[in-house]
N, C-alpha and C positions, 0 to 999 in steps of 0.2 A: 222395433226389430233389433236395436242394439239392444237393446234388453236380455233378449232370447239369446242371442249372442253370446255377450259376455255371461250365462249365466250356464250355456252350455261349454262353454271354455272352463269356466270354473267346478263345475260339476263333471268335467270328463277327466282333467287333471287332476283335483283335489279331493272332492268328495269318495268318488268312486274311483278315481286311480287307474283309466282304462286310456288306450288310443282314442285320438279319433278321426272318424270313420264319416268318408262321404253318407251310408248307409245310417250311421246315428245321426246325425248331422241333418238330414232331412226329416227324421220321423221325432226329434225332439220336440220341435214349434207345436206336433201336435198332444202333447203332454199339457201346454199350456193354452192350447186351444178348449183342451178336456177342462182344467180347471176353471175357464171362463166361463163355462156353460152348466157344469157343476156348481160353480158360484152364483150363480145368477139366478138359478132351475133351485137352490137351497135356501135365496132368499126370498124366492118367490112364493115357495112354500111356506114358510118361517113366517113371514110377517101377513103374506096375504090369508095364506090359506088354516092358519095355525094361530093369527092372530096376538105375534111374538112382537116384544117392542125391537121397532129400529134400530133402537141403542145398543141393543145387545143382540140383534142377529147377525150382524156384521163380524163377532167377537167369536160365534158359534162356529160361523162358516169356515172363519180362517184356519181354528182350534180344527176344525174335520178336515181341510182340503189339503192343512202343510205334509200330516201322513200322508194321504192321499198319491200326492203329486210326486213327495220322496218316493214311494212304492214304483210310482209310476216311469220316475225318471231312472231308477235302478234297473226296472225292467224293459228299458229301451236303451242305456245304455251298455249292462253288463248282460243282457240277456237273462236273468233269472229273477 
């Protein structure tokens, strides 16, 4: 949870340069709730279903979810 925390401290400050907002502040955790289940639901796919080595669909997932999550945390934080 400090995790989430400090990660929305630094991405409300820094990255995106926005206030924050009891309203962002609740709905961020669920940015990385998405990415858990997006990662997990991609290696599921990947290795079980797709027959991708281990070694390298860990490599795939992250390479897809860091846009991902950016996209996602911009448009929770900054609204667009």
């Amino acid at each position: 949870m400090g995790g989430i925390l400090f990660s929305f401290w630094l991405n409300s400050r820094w990255v995106f340069r926005t206030g924050m907002k009891w309203s962002t502040f609740f709905a961020f955790p669920l940015v990385y709730l998405f990415q858990y289940v997006f990662g997990a639901a991609m290696l599921h796919i990947l290795v079980e279903m797709l027959g991708m080595s281990e070694w390298w669909s860990p490599l795939l997932v992250v390479a897809l979810s860091v846009p991902v999550t950016f996209l996602m945390s911009r448009f929770v934080l900054k609204g667009k």
